[in-house]
Backbone as ProteinMPNN parsed JSONL, in Angstrom:
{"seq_chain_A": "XXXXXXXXXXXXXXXXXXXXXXXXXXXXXXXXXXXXXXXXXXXXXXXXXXXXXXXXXXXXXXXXXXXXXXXXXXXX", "coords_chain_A": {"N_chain_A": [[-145.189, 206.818, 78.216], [-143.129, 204.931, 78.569], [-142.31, 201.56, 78.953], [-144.636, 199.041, 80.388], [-143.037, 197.304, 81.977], [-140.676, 198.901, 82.722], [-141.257, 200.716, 84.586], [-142.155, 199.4, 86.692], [-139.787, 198.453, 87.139], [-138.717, 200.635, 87.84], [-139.823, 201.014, 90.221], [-139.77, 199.536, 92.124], [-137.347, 199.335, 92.946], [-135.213, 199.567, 95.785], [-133.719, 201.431, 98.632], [-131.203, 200.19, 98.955], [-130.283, 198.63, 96.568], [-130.953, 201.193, 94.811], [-128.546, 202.725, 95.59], [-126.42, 200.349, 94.94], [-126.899, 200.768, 92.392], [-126.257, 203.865, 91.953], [-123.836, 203.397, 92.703], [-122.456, 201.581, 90.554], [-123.155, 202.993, 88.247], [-121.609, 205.08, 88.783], [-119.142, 204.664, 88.383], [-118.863, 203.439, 86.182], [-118.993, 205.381, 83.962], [-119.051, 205.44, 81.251], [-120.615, 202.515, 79.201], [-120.22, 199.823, 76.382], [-122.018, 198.194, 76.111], [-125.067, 197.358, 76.998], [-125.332, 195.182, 78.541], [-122.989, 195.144, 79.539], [-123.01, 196.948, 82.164], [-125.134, 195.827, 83.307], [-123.665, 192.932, 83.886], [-121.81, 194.38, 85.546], [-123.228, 195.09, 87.719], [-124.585, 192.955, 88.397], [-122.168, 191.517, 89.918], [-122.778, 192.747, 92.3], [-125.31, 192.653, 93.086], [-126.488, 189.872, 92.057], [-129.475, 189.246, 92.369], [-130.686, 192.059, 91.769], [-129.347, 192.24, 89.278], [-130.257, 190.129, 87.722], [-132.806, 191.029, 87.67], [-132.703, 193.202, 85.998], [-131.932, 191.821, 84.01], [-134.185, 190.227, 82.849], [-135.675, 193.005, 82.328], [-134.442, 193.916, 80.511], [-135.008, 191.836, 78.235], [-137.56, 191.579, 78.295], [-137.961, 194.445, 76.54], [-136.387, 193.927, 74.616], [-137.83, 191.841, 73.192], [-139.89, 193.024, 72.406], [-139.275, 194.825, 70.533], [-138.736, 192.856, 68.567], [-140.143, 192.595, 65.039], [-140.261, 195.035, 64.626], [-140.008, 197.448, 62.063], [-136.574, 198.315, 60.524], [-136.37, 201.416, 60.856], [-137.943, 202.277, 62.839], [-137.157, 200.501, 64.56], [-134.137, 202.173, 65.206], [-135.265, 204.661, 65.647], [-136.428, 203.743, 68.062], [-134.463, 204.005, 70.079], [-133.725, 206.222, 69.91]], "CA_chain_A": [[-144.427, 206.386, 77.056], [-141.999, 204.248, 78.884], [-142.922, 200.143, 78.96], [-144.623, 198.773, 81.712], [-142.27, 196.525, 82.477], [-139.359, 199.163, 82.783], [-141.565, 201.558, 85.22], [-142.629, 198.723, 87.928], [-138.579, 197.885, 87.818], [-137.85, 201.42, 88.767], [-140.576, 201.761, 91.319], [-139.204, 198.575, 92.593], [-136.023, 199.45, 93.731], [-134.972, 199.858, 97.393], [-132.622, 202.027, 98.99], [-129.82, 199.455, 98.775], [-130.09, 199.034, 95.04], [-130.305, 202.676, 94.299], [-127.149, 202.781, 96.122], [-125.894, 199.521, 94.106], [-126.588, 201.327, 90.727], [-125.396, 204.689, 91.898], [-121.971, 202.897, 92.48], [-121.819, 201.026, 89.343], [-122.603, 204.232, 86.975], [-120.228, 206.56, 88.945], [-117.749, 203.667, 88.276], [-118.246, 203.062, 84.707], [-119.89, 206.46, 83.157], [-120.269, 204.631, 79.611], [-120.677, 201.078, 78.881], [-120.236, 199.345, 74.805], [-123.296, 197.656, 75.567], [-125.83, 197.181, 78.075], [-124.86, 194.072, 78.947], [-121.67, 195.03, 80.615], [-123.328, 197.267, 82.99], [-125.732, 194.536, 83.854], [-122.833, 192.49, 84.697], [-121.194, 195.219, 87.016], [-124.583, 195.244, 88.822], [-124.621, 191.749, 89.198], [-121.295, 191.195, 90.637], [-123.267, 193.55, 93.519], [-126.84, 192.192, 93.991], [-127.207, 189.07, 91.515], [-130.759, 189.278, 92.343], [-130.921, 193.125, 90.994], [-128.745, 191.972, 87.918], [-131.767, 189.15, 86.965], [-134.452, 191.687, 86.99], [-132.724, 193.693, 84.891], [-132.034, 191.548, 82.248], [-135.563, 190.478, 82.522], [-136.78, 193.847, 81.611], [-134.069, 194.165, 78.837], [-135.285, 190.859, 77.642], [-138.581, 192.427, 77.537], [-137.428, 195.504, 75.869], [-135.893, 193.821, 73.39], [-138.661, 191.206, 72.514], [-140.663, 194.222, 71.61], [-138.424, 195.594, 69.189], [-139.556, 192.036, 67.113], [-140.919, 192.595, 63.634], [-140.422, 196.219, 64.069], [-139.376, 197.543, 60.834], [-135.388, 198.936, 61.402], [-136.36, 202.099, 61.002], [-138.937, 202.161, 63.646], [-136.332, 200.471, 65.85], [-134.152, 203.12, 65.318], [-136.376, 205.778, 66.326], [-136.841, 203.73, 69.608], [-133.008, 203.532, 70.583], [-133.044, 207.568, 70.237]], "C_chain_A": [[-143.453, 205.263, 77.374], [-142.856, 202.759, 78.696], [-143.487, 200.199, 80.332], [-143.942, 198.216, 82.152], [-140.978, 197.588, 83.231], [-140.268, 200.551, 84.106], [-141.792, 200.606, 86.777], [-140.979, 198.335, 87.96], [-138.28, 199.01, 88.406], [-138.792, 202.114, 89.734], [-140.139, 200.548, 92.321], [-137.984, 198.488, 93.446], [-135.649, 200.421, 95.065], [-133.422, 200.71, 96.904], [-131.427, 201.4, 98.535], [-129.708, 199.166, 97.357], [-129.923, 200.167, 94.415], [-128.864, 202.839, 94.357], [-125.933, 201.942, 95.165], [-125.39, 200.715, 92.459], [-125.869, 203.075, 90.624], [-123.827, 204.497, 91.538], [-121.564, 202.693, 90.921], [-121.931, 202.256, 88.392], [-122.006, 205.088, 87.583], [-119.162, 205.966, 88.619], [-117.593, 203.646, 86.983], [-119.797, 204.082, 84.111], [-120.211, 206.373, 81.912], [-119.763, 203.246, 79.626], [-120.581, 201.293, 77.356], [-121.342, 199.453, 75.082], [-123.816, 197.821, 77.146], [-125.006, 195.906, 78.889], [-123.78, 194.024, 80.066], [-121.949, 195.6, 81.247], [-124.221, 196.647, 84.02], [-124.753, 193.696, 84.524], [-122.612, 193.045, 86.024], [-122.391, 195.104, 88.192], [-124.679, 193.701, 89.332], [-123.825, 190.995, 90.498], [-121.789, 191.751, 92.195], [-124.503, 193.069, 94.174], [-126.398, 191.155, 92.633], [-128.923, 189.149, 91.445], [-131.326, 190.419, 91.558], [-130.229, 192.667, 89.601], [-129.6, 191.292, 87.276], [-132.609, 189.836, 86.678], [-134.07, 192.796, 86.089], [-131.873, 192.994, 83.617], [-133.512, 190.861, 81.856], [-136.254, 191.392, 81.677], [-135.656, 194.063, 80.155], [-134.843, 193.617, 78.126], [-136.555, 191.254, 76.885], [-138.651, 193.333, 76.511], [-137.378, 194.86, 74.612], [-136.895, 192.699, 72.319], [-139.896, 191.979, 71.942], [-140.484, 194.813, 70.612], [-138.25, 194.393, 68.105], [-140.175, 192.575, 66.62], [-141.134, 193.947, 63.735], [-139.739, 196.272, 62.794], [-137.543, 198.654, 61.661], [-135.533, 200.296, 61.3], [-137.199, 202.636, 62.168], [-137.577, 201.865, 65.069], [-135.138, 201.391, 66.02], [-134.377, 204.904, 65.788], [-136.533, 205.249, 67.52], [-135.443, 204.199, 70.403], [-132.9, 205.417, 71.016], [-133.617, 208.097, 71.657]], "O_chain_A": [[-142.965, 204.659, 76.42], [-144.021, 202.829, 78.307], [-143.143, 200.971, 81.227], [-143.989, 198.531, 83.341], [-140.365, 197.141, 84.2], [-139.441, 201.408, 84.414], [-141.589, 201.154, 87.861], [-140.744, 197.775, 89.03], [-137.633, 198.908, 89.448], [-138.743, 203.299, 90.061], [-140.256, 200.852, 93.508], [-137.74, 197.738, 94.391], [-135.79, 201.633, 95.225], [-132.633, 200.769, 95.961], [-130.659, 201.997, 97.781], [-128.67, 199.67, 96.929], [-129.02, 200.352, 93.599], [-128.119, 203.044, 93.399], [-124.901, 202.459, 94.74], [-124.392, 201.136, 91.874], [-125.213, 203.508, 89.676], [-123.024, 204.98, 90.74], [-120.735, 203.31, 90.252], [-120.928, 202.585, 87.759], [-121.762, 206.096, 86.92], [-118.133, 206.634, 88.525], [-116.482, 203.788, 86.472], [-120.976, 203.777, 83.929], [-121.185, 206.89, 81.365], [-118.642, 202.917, 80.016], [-120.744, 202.408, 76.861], [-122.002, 200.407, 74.67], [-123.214, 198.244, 78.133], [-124.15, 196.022, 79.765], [-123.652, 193.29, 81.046], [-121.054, 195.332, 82.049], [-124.156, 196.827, 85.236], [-124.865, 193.633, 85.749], [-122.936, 192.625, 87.135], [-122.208, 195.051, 89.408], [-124.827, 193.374, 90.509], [-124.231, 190.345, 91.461], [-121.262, 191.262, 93.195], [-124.749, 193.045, 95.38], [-125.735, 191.883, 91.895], [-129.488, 189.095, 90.353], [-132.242, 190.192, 90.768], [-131.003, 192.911, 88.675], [-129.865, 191.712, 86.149], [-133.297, 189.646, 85.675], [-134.947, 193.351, 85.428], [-131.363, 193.506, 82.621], [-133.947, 190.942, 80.708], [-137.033, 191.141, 80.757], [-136.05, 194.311, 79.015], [-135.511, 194.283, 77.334], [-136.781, 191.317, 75.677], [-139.384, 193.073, 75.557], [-138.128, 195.121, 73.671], [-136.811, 192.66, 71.091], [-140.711, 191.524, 71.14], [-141.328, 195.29, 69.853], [-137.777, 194.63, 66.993], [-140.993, 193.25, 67.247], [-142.087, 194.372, 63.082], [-139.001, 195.366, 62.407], [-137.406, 199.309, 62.695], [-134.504, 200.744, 61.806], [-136.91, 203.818, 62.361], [-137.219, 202.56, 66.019], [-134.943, 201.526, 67.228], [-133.697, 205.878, 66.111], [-136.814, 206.096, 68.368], [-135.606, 204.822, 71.452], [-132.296, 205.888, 71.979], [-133.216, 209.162, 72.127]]}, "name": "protein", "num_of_chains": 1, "seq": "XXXXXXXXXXXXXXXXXXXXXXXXXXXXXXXXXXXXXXXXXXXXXXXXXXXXXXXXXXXXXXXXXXXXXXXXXXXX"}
C-alpha cells in the first residue's frame, strides 16, 4: 500500500541516518508541517534532507487531480 518511492527511501537508509532521524524526532516529537522536520534533518545530512523532499515531492505530485475527498482519505 505504501508508494514505491517512499519504501526504496526507507530501505535506503544506513545506520548513520537512522541515527540522524532518530535524533531529529526525539528532538522535535511534532512538527506544523513536514517541511520543518525536513529542515531539522537537513541541518544533519543535507544529502538525507534532498531525498526526502524528493519523495515528498513525489507524494505530493500524486495527490494531483485527486478529488479532496480522496486526498483526505490519503492524509489519514
Amino acid at each position: 500500500l505504501f508508494p514505491k518511492e517512499n519504501i526504496e527511501f526507507a530501505e535506503s537508509i544506513d545506520e548513520n541516518e537512522a541515527q540522524i532521524l532518530k535524533e531529529v524526532f526525539d528532538k522535535h516529537s511534532t512538527f506544523d508541517e513536514v517541511g520543518e522536520m525536513i529542515s531539522a534533518v537537513e541541518v544533519k545530512s543535507p544529502e538525507l534532507g534532498k531525498r526526502m523532499r524528493d519523495v515528498l515531492s513525489k507524494n505530493c505530485s500524486r495527490l494531483n487531480g485527486l478529488s479532496p475527498s480522496a486526498i483526505d482519505y490519503s492524509k489519514k
